[in-house]
PQR file of N, CA, C, O and H, with PARSE charges and radii, in Angstrom:
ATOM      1  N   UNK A   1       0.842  -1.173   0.000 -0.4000 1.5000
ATOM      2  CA  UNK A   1       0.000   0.000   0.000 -0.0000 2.0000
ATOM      3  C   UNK A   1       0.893   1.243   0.000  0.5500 1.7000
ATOM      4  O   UNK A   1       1.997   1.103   0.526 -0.5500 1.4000
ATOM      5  N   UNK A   2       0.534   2.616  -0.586 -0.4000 1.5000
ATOM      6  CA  UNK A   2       1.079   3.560  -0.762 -0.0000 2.0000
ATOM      7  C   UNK A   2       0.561   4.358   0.007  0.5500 1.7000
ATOM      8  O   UNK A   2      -0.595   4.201   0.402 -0.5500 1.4000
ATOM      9  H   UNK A   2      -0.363   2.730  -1.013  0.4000 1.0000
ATOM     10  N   UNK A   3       1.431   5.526   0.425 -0.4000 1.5000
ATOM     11  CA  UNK A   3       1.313   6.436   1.688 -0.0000 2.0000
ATOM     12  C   UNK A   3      -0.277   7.382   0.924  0.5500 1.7000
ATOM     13  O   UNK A   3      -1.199   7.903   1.552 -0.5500 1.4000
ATOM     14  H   UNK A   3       2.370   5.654   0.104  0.4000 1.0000
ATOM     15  N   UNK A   4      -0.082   7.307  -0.533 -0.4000 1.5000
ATOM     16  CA  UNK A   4      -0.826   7.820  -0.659 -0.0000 2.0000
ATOM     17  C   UNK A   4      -2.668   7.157  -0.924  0.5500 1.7000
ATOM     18  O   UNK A   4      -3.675   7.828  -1.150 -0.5500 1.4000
ATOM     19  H   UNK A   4       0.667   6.885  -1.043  0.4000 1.0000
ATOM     20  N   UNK A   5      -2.533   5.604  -0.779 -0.4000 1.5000
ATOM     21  CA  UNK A   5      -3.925   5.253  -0.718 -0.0000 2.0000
ATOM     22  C   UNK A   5      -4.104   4.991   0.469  0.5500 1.7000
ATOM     23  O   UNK A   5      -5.179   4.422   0.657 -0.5500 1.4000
ATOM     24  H   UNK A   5      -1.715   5.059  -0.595  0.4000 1.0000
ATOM     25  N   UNK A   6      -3.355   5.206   1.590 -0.4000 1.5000
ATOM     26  CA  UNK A   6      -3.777   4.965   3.048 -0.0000 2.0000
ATOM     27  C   UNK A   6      -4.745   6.336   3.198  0.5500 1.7000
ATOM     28  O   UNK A   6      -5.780   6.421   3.859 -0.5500 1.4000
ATOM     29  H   UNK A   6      -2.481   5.668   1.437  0.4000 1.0000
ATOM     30  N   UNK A   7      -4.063   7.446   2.342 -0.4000 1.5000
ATOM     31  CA  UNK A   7      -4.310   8.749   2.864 -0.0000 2.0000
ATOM     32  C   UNK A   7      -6.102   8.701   2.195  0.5500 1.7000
ATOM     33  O   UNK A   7      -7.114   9.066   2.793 -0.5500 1.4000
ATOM     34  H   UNK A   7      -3.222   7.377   1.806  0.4000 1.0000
ATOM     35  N   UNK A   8      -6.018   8.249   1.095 -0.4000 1.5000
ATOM     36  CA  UNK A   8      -7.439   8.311  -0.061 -0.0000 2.0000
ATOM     37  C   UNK A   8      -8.226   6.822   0.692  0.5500 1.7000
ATOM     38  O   UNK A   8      -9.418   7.117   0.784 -0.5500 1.4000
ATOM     39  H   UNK A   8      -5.196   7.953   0.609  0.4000 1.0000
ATOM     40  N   UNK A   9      -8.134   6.213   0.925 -0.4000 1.5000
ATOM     41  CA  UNK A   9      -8.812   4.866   1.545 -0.0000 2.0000
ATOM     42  C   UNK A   9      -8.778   4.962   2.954  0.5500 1.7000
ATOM     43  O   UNK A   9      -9.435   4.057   3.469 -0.5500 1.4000
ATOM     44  H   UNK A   9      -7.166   5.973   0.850  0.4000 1.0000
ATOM     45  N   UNK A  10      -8.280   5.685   3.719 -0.4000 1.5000
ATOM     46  CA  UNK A  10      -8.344   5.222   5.200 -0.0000 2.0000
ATOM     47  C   UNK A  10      -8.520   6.510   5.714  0.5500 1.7000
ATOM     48  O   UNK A  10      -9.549   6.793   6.327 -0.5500 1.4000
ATOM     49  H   UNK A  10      -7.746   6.420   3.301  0.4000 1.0000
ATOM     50  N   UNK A  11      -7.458   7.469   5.496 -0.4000 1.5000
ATOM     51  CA  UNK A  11      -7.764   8.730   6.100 -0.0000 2.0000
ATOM     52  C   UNK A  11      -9.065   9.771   6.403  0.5500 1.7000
ATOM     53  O   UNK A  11      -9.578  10.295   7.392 -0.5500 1.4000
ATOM     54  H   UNK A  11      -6.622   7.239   4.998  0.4000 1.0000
ATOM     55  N   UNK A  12      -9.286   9.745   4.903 -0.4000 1.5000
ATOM     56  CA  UNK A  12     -10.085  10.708   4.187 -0.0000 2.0000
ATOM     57  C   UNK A  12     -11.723   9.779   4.353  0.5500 1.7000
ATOM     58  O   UNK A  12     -12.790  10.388   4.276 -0.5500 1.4000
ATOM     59  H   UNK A  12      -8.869   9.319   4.100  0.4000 1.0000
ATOM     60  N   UNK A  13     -11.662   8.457   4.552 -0.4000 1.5000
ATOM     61  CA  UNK A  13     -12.737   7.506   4.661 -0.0000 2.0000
ATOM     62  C   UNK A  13     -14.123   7.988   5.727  0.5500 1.7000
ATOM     63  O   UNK A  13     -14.152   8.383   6.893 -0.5500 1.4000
ATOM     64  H   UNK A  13     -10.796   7.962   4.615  0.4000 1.0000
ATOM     65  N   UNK A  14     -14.889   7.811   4.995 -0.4000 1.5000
ATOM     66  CA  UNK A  14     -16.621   8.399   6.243 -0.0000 2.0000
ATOM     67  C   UNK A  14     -16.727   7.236   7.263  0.5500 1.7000
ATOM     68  O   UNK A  14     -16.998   6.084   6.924 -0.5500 1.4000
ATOM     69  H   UNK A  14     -14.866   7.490   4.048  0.4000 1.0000
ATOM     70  N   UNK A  15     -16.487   7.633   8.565 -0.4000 1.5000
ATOM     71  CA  UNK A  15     -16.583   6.344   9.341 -0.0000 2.0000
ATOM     72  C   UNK A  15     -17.624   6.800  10.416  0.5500 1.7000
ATOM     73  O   UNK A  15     -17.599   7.860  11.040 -0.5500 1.4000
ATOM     74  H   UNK A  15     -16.267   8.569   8.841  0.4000 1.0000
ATOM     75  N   UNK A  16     -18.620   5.710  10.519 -0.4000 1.5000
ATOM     76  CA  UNK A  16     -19.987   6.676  11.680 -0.0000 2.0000
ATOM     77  C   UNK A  16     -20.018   7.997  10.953  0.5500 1.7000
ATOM     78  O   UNK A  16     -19.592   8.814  11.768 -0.5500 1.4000
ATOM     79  H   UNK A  16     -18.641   4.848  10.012  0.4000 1.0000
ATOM     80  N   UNK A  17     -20.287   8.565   9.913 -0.4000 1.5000
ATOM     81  CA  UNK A  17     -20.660  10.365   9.728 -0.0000 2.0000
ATOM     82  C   UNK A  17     -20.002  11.056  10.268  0.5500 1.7000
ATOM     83  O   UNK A  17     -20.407  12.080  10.819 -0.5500 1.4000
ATOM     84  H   UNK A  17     -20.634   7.901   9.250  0.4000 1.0000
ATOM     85  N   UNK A  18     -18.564  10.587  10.243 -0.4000 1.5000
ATOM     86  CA  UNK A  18     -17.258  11.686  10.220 -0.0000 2.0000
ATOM     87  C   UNK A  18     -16.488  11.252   9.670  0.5500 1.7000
ATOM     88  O   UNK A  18     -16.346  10.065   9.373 -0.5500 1.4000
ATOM     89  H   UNK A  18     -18.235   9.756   9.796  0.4000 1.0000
ATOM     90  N   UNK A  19     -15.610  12.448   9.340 -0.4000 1.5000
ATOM     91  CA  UNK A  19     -14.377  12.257   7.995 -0.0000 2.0000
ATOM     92  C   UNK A  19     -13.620  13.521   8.063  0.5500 1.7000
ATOM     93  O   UNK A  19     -13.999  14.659   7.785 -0.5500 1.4000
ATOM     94  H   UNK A  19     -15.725  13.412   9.581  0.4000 1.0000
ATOM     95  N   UNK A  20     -12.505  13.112   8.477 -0.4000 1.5000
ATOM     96  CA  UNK A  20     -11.344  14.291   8.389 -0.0000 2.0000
ATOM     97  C   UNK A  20     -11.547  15.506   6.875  0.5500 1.7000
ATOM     98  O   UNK A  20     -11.461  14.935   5.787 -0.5500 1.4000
ATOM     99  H   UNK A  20     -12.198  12.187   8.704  0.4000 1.0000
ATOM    100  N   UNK A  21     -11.724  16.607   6.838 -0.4000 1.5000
ATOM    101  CA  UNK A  21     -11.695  17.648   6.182 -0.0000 2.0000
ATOM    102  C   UNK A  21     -10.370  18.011   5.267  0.5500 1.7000
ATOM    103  O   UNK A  21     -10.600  18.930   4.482 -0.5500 1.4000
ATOM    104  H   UNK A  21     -11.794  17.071   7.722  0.4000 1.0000
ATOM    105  N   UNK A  22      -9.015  17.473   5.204 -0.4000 1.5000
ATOM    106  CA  UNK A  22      -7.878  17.068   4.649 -0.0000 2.0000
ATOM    107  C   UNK A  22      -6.908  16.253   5.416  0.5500 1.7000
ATOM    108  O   UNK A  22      -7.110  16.129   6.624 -0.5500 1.4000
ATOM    109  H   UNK A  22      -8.828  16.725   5.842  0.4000 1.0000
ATOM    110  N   UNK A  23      -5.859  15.669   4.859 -0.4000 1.5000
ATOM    111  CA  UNK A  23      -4.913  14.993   5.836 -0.0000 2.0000
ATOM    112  C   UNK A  23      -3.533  14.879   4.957  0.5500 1.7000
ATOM    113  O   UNK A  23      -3.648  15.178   3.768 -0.5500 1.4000
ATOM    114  H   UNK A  23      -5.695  15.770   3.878  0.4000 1.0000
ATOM    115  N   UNK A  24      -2.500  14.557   5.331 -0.4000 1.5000
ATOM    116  CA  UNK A  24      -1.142  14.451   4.683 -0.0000 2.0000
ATOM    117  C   UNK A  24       0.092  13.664   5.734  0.5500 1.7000
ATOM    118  O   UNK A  24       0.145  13.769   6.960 -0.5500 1.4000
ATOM    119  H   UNK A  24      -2.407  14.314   6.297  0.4000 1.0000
ATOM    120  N   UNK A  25       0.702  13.147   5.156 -0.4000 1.5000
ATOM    121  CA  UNK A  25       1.766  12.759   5.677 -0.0000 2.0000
ATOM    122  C   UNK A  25       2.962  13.410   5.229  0.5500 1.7000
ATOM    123  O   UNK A  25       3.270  13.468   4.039 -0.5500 1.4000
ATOM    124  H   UNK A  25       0.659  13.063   4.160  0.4000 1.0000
ATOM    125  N   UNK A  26       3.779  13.999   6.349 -0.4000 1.5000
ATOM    126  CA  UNK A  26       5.024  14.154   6.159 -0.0000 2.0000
ATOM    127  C   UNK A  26       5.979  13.820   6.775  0.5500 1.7000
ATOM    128  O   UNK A  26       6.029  13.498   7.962 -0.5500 1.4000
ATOM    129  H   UNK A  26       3.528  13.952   7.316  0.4000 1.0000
ATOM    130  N   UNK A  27       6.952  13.878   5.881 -0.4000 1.5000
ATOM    131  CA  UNK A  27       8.548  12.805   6.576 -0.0000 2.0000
ATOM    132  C   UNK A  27       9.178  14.433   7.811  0.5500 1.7000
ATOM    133  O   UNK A  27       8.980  15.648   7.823 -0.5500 1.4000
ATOM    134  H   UNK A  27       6.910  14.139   4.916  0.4000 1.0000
ATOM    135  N   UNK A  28       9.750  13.703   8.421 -0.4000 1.5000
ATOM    136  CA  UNK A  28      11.290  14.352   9.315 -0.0000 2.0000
ATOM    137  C   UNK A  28      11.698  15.398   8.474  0.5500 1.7000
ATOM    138  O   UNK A  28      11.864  16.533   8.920 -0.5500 1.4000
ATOM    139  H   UNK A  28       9.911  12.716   8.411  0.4000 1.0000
ATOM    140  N   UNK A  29      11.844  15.159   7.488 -0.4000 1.5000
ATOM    141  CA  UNK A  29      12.427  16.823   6.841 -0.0000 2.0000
ATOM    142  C   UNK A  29      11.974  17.664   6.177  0.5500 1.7000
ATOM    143  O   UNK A  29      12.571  18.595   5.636 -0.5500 1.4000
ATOM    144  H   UNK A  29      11.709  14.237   7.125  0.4000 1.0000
ATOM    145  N   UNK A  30      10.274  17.273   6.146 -0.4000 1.5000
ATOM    146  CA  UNK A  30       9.639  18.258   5.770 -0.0000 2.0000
ATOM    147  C   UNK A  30       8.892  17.895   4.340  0.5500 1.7000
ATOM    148  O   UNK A  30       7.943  18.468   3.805 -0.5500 1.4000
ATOM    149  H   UNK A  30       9.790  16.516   6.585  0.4000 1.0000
ATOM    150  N   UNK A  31       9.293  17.284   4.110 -0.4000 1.5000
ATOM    151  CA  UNK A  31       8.613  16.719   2.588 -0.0000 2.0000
ATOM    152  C   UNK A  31       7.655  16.382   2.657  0.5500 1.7000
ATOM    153  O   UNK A  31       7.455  16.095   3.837 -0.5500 1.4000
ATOM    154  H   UNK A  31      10.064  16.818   4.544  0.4000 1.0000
ATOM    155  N   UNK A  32       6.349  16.108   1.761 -0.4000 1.5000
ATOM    156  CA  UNK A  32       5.112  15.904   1.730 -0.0000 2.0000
ATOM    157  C   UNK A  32       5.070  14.575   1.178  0.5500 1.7000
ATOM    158  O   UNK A  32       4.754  14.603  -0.012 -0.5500 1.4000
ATOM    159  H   UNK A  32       6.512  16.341   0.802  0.4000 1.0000
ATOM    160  N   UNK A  33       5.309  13.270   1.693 -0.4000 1.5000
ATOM    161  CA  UNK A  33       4.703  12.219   1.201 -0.0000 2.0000
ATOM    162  C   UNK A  33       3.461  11.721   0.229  0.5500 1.7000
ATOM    163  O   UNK A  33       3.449  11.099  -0.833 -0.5500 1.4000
ATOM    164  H   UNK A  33       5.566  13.248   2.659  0.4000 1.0000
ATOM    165  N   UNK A  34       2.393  12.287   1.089 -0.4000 1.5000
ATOM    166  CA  UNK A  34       1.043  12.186   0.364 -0.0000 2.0000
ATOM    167  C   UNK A  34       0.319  13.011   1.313  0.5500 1.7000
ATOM    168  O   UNK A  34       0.658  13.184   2.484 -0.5500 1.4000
ATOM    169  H   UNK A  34       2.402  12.792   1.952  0.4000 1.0000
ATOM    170  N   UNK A  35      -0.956  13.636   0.596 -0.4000 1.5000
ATOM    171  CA  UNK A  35      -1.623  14.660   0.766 -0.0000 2.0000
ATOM    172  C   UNK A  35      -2.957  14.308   0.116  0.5500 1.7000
ATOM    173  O   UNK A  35      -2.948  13.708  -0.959 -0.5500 1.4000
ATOM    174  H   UNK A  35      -1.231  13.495  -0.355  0.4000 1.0000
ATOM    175  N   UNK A  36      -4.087  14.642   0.696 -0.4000 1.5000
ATOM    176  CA  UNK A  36      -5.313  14.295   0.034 -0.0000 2.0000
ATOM    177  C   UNK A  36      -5.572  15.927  -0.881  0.5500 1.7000
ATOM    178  O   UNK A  36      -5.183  17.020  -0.467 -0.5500 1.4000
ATOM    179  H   UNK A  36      -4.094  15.129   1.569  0.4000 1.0000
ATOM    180  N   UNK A  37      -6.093  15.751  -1.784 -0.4000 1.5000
ATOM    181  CA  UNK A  37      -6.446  16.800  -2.936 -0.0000 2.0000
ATOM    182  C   UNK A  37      -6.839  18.133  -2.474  0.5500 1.7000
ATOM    183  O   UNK A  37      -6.571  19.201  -3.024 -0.5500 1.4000
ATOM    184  H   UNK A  37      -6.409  14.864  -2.120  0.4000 1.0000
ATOM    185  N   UNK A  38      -7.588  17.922  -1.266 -0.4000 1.5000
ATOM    186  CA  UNK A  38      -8.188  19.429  -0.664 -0.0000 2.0000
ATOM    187  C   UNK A  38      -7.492  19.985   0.164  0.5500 1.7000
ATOM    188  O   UNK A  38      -7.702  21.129   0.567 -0.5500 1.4000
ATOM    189  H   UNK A  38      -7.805  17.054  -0.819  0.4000 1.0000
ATOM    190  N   UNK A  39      -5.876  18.703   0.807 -0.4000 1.5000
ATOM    191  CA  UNK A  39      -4.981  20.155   1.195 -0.0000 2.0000
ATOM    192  C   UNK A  39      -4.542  20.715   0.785  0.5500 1.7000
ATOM    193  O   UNK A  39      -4.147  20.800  -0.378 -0.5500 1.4000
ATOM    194  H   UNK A  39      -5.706  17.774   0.479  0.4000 1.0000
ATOM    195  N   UNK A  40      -4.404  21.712   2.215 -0.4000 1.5000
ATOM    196  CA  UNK A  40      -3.613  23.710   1.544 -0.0000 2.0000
ATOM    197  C   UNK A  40      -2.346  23.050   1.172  0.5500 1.7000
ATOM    198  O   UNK A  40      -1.769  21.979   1.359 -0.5500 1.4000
ATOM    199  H   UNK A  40      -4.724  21.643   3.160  0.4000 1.0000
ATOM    200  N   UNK A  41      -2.147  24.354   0.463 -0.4000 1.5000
ATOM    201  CA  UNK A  41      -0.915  24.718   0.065 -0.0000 2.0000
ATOM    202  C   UNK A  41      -0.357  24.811   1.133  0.5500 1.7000
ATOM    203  O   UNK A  41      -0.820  25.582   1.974 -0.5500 1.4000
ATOM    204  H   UNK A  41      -2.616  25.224   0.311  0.4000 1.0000
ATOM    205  N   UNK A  42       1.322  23.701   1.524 -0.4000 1.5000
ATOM    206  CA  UNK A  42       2.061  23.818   2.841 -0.0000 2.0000
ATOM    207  C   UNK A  42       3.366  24.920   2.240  0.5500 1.7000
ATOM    208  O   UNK A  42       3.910  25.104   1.151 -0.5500 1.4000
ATOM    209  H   UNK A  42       1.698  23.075   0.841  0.4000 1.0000
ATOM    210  N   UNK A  43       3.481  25.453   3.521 -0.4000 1.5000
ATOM    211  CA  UNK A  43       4.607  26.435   3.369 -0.0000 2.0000
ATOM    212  C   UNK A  43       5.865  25.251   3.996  0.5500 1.7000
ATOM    213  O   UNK A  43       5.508  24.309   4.703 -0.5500 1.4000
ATOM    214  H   UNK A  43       3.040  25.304   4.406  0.4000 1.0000
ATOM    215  N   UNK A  44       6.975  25.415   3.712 -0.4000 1.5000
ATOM    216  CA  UNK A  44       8.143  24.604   4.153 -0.0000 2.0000
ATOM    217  C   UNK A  44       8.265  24.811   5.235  0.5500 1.7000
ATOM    218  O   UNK A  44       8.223  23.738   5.837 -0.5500 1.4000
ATOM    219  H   UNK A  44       7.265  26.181   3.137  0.4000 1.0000
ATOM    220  N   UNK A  45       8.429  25.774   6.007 -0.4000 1.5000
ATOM    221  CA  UNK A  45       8.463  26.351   7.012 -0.0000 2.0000
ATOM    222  C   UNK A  45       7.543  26.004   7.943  0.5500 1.7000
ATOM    223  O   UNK A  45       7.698  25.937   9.162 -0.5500 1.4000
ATOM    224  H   UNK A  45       8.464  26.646   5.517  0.4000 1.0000
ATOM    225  N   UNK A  46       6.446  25.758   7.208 -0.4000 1.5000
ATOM    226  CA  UNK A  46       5.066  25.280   8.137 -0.0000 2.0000
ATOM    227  C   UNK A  46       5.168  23.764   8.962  0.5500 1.7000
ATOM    228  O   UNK A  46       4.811  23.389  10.079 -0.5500 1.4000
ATOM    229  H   UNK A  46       6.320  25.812   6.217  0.4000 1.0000
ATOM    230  N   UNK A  47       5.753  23.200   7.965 -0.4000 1.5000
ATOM    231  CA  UNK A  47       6.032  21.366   8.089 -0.0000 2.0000
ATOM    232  C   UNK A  47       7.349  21.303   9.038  0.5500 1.7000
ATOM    233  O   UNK A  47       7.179  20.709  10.102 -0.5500 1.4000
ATOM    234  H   UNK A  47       6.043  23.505   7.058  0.4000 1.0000
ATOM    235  N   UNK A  48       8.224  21.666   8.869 -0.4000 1.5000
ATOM    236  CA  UNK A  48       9.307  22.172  10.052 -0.0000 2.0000
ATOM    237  C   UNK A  48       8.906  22.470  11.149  0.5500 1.7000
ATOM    238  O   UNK A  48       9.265  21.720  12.057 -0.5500 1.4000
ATOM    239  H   UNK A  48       8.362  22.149   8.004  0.4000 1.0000
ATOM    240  N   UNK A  49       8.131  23.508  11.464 -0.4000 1.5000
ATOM    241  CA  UNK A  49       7.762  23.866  12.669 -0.0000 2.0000
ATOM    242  C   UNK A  49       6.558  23.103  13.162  0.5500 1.7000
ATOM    243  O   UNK A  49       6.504  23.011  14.388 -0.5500 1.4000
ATOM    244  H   UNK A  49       7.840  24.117  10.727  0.4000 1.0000
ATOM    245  N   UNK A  50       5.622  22.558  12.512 -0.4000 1.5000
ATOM    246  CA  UNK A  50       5.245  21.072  12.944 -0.0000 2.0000
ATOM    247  C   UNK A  50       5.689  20.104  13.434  0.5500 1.7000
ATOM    248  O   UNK A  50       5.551  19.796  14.617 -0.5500 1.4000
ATOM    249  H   UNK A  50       5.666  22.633  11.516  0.4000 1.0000
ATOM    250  N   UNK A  51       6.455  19.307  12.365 -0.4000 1.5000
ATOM    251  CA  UNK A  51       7.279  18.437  12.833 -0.0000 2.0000
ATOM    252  C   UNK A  51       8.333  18.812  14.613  0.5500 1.7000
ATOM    253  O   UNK A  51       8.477  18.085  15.597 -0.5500 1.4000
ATOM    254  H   UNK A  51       6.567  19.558  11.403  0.4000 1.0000
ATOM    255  N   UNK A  52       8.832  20.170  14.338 -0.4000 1.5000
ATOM    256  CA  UNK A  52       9.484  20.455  15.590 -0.0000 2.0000
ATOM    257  C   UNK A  52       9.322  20.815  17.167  0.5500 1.7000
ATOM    258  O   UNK A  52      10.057  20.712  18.149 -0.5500 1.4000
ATOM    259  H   UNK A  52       8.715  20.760  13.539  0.4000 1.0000
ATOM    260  N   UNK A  53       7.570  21.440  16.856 -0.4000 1.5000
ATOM    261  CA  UNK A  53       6.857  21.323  17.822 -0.0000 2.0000
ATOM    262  C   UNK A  53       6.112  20.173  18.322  0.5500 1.7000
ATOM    263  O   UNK A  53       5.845  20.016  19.513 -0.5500 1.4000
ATOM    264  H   UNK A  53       6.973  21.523  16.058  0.4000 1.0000
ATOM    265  N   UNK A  54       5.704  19.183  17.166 -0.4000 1.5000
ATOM    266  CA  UNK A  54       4.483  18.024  18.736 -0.0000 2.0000
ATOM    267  C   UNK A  54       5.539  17.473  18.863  0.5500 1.7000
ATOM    268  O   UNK A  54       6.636  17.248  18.352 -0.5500 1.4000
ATOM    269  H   UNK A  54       5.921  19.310  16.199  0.4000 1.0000
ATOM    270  N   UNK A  55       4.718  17.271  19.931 -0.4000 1.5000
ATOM    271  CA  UNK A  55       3.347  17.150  20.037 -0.0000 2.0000
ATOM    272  C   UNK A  55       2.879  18.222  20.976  0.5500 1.7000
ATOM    273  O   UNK A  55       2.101  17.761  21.811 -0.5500 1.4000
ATOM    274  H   UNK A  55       3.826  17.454  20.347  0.4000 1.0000
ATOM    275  N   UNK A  56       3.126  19.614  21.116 -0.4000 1.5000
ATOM    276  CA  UNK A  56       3.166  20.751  21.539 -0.0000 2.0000
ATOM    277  C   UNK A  56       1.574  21.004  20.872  0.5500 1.7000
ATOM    278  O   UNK A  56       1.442  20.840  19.659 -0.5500 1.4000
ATOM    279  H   UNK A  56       3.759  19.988  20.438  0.4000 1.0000
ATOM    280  N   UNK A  57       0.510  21.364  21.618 -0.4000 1.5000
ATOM    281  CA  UNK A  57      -0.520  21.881  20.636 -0.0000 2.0000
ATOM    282  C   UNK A  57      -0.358  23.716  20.592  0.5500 1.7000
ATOM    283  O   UNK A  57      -0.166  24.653  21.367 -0.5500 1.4000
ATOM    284  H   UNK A  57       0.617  21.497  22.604  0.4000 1.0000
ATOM    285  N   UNK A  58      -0.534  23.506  19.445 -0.4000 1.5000
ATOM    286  CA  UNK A  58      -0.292  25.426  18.513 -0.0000 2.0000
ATOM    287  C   UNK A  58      -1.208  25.272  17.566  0.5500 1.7000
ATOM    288  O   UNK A  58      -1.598  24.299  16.920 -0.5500 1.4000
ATOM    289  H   UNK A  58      -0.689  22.745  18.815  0.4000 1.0000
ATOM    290  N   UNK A  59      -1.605  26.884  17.604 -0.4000 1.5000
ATOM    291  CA  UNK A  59      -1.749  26.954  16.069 -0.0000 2.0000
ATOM    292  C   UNK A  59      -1.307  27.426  15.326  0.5500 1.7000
ATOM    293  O   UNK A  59      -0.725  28.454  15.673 -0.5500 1.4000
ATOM    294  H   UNK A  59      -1.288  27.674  18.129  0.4000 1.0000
ATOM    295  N   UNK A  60      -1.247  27.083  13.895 -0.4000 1.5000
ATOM    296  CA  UNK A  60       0.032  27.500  13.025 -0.0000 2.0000
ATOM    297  C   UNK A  60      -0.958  28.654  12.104  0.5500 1.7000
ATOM    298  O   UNK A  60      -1.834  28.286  11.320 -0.5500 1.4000
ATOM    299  H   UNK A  60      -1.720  26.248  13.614  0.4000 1.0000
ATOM    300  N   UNK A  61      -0.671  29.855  12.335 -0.4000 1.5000
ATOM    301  CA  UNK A  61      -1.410  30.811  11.453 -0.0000 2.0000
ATOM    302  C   UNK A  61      -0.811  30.747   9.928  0.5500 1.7000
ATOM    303  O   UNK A  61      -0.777  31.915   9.542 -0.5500 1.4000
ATOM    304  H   UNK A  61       0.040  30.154  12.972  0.4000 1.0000
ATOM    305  N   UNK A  62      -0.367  29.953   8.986 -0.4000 1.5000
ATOM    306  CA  UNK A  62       0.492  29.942   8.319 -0.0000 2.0000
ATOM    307  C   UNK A  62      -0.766  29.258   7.793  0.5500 1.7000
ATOM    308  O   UNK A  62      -1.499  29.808   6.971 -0.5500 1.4000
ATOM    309  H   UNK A  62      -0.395  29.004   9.299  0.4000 1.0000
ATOM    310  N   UNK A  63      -1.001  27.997   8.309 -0.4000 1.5000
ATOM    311  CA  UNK A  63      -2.064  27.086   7.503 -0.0000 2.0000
ATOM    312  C   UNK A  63      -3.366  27.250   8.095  0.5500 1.7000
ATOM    313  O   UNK A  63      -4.199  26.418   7.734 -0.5500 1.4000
ATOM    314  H   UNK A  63      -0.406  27.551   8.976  0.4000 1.0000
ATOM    315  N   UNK A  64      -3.744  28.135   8.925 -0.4000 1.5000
ATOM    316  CA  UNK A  64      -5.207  27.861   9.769 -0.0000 2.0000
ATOM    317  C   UNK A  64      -5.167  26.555  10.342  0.5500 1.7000
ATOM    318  O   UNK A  64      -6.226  25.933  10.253 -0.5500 1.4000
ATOM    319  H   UNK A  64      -3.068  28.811   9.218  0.4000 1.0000
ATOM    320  N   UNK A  65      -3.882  25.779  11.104 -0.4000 1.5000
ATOM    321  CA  UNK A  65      -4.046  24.323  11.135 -0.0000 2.0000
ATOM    322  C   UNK A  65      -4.288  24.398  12.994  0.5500 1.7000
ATOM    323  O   UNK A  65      -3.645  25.177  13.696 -0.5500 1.4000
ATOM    324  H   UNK A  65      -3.022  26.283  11.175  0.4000 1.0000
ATOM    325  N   UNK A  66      -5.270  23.484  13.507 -0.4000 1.5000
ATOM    326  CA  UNK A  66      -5.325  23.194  14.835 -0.0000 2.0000
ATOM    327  C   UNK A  66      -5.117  21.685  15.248  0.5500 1.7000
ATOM    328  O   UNK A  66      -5.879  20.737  15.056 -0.5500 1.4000
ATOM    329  H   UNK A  66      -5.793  22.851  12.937  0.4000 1.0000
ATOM    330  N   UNK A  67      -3.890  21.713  15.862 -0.4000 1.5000
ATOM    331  CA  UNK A  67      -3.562  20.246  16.054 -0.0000 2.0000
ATOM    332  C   UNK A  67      -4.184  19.967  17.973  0.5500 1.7000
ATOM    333  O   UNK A  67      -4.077  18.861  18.502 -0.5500 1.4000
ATOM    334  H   UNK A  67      -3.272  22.484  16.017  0.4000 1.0000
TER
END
């Protein structure tokens, strides 16, 4: 299986009448593995300071993201 049909088959999947709104995987250095179609546009910077903060909860005004 590919990072990216986990993301299209499992992630993004309606389970009980909920379903994540976008999702993505990214590696340690920032790269975007796989991404479902309706995510934002990531800033590099954004995925860095993700990755470097959690599991710290923030929000990243960069993406509107609430972890």
């Amino acid at each position: 299986m590919s990072w990216q049909s986990y993301i299209d088959d499992h992630l993004m999947a309606d389970v009980d009448g909920c379903h994540l709104t976008a999702a993505a995987i990214v590696g340690h250095d920032g790269s975007v593995w796989a991404q479902s179609s309706n995510f934002p546009q990531v800033l590099f910077l954004c995925t860095l300071t993700l990755i470097t903060s959690f599991p710290i909860f923030i929000h990243f005004n960069c993406l509107n993201l609430r972890i």
